[in-house]
C-alpha positions in Angstrom: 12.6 -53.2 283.7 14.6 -49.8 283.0 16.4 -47.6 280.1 19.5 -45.2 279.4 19.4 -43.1 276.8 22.7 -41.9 275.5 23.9 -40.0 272.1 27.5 -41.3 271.7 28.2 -40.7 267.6 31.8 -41.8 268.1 31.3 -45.5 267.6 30.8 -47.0 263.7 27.3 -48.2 262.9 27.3 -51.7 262.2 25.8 -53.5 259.3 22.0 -52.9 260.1 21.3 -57.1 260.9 24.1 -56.7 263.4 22.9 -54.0 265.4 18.9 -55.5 264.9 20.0 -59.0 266.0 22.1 -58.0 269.6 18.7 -55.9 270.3 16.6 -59.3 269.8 18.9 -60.7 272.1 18.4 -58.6 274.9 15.1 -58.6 274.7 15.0 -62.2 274.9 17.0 -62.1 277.9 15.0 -59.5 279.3 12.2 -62.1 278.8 13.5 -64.3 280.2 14.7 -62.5 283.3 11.1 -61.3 283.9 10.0 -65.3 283.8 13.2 -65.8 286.8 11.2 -62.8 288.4 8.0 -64.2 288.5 8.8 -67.4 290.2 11.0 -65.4 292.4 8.3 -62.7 293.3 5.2 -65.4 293.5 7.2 -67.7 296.0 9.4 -64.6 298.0 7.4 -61.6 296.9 8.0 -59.4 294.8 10.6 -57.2 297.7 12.7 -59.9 298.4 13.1 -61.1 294.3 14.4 -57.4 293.7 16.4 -56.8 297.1 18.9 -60.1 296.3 18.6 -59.8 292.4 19.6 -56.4 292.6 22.3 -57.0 295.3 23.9 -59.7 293.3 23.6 -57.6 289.8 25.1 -54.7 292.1 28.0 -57.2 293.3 28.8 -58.1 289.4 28.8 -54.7 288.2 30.8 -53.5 290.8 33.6 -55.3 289.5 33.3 -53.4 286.5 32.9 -50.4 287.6 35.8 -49.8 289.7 38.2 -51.9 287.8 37.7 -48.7 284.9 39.2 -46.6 288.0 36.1 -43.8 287.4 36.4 -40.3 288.3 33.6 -39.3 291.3 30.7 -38.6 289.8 30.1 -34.3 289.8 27.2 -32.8 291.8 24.5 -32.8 288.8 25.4 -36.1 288.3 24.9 -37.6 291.9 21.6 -35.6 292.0 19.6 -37.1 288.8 21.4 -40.9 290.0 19.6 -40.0 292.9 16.1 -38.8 291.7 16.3 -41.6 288.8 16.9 -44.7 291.3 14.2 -43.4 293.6 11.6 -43.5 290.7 13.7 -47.0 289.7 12.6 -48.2 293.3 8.5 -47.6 293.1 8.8 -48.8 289.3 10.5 -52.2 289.9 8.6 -53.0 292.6 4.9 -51.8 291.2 5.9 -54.2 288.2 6.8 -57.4 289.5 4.4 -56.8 292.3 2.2 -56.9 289.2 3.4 -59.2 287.7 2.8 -62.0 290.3 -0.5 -61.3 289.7 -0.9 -61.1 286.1 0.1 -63.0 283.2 3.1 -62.3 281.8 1.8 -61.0 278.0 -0.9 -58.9 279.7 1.6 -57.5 282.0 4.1 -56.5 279.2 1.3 -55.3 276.8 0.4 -52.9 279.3 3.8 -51.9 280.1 4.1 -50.3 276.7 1.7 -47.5 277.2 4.6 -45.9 279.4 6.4 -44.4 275.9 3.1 -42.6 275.1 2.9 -41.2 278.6 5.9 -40.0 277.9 5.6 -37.7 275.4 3.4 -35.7 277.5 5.2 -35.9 280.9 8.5 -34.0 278.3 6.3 -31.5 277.4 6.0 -30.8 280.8 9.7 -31.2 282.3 11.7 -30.4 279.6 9.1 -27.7 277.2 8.7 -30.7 274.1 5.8 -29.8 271.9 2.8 -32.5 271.8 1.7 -33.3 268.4 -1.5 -34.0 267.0 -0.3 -37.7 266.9 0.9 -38.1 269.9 -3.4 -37.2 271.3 -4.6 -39.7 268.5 -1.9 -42.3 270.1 -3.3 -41.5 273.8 -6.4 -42.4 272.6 -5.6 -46.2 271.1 -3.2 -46.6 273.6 -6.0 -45.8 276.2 -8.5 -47.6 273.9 -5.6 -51.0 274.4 -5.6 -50.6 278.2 -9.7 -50.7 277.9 -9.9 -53.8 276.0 -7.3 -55.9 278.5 -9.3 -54.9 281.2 -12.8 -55.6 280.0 -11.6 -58.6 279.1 -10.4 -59.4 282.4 -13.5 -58.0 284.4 -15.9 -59.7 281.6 -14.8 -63.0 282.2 -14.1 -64.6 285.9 -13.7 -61.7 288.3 -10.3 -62.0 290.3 -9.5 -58.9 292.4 -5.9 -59.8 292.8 -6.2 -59.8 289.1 -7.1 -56.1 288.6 -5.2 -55.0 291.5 -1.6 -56.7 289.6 -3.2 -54.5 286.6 -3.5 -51.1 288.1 0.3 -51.9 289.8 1.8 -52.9 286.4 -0.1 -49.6 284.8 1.2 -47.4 288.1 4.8 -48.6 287.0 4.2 -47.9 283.6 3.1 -44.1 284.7 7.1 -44.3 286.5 8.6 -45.8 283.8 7.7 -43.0 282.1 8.7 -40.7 284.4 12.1 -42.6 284.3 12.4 -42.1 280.2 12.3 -38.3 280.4 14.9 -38.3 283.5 17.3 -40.6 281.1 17.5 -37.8 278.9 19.2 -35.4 281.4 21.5 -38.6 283.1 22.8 -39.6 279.6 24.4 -36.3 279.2 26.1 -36.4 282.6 27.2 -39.9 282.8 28.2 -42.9 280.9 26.2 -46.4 281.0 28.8 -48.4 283.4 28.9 -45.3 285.9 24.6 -45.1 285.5 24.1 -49.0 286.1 26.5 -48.7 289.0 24.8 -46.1 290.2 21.1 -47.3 290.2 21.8 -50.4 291.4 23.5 -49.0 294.0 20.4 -46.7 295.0 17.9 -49.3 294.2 19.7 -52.0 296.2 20.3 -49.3 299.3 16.4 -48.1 299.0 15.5 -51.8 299.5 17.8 -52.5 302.5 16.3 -49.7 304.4 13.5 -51.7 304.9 15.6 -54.9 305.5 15.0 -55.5 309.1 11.4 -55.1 308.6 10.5 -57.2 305.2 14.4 -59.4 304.5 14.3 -63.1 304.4 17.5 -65.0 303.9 16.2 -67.3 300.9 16.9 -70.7 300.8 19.5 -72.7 298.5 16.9 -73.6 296.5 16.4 -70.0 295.5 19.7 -69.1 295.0 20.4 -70.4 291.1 17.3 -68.4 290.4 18.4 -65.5 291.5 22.0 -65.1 290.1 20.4 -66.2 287.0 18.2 -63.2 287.4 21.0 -60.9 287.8 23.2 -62.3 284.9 20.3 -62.0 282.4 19.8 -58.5 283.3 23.4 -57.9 282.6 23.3 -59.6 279.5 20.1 -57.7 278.3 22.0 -54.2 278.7 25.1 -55.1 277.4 23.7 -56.9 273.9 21.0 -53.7 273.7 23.6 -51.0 274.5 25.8 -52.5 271.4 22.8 -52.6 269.5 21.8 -49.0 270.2 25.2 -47.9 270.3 25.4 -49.0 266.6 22.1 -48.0 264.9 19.7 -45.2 264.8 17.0 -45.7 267.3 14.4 -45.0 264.8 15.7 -48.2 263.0 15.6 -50.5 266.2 12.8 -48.9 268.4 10.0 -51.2 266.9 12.0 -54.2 267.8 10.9 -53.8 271.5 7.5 -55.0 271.1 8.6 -58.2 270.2 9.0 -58.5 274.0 5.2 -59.4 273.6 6.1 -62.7 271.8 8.3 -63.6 274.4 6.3 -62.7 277.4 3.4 -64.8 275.9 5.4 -67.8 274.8 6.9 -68.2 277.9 3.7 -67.4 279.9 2.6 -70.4 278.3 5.8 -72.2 278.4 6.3 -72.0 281.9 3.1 -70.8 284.0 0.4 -72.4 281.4 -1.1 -68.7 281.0 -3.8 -68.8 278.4 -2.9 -65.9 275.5 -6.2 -64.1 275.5 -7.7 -62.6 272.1 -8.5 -59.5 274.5 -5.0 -59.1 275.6 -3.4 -59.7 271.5 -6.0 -56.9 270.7 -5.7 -54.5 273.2 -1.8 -54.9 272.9 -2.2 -54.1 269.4 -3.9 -50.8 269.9 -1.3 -50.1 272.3 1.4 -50.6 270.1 -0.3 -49.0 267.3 -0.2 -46.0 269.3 3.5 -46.1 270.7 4.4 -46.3 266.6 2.6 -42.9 265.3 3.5 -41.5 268.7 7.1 -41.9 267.0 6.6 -41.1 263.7 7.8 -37.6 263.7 10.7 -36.6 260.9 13.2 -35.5 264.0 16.2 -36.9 265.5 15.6 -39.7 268.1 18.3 -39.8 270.9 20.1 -43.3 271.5 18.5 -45.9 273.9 20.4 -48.3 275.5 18.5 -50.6 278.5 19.9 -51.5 281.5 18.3 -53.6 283.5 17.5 -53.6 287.2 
């Protein structure tokens, strides 16, 4: 569930379908990675799904990594790898801790509040100016996460329920966090060296507590998780091209369709009702992330790769 956000202007925009179409892609695959997840995280929990995911994507990247022969990262590059994969580490685990608690569309719906927090955690960190949209989109986006949650209170109360809620809007508040962090990596690093690297961190982090929380999955487990790992690969590489190849204000709206996904294959593969509540309070949300953005100003390249 994370993103790199890099400003390379030496590669040829595509035609715009091209670029447009490898972004669908990866956000299918994402999609569909976050359905492996669930399974993984309701029958391991949610630790072990990310400690062998993220130690198999680690294994495959690898490969690509050192077979480029990089150059040792500098000092201001180990230190935001460092402070972005410990944020990567809470995030990832608040989410799909979430996530095998809540339905997949109401999960992803709320996830999306995380660009709006963002504008106000980069006026903060790095001196940005907040606009008078970005307090009108607080307020729908706010209004969004209201509606989701009345409707889940309103109807049958299930505490594990609001408790996968508050973990998938905790992870949302990291993501966030994560975005503006991005913004400093992407100028010290390219996107092989940063997926190495926070896998790396995330996939150490998580064995740390290995001889206290680890259990060697079964076989049965195993297809899952490599598949896991390879859709996460193949979300940030078909992404990164897109990015790579079109303005970001041209592609940035094509992330909500990740809401299409999430609640077809909710239904698809867990039988999760889609919820008028959860359509409309995604709706606000996503009204809010869109006049968040719709400032006349350069937007920096955003390329997702996933962990």
């Amino acid at each position: 569930m994370s993103d790199v956000i890099s400003a390379d202007a030496s590669l040829e925009e595509a035609p715009p379908l091209l670029p447009a179409g490898s972004v669908l892609i990866g956000l299918l695959s994402f999609a569909m990675m976050d359905v492996v997840m669930k399974s993984l995280a309701m029958e391991l929990g949610a630790y072990n799904a990310l400690l062998w995911r993220v130690l198999t994507s680690l294994a495959i990247v690898s490969v690509i990594f050192f077979a480029r022969r990089p150059k040792m990262p500098g000092r201001a590059a180990r230190k935001v790898h460092l402070q972005r994969g410990i944020i990567v580490v809470f995030m990832s685990y608040l989410f799909f801790w979430g996530l095998a608690r809540v339905p997949l569309a109401e999960a992803i719906a709320l996830s999306f509040i995380a660009p709006i927090i963002a504008l106000y955690l980069a006026a903060v960190f790095l001196g940005e100016s907040i606009h008078r949209n970005a307090i009108y989109a607080s307020l729908l986006g706010f209004s969004g996460v209201l509606v989701i949650a009345g409707g889940r209170i309103s109807g049958e109360y299930d505490e594990q329920a609001l408790l996968g809620m508050g973990a998938v809007l905790a992870s949302a508040v990291l993501y966030a966090g994560n975005l503006v962090i991005q913004r400093q990596q992407a100028l010290l690093a390219g996107p092989i060296e940063i997926s190495f690297s926070q896998n790396l961190i995330v996939g150490a982090s998580f064995l740390l507590l290995a001889p206290f929380f680890a259990v060697v999955p079964d076989q049965e487990f195993l297809p899952y998780i490599g598949a896991g790992a390879i859709l996460s690969i193949i979300s940030a590489v078909f992404i990164a091209w897109g990015y790579a190849r079109a303005e970001a204000k041209n592609l940035i709206n094509l992330e909500y369709s990740a809401f299409v996904w999430a609640a077809i294959f909710g239904w698809l593969f867990f039988r999760e009702p889609i919820t008028l509540t959860t359509v409309a309070g995604a709706i606000l949300i996503v009204a809010g992330c869109i006049l968040a953005t719709r400032r006349d100003r350069k937007v920096a390249h955003i390329e997702t790769t996933a962990v």
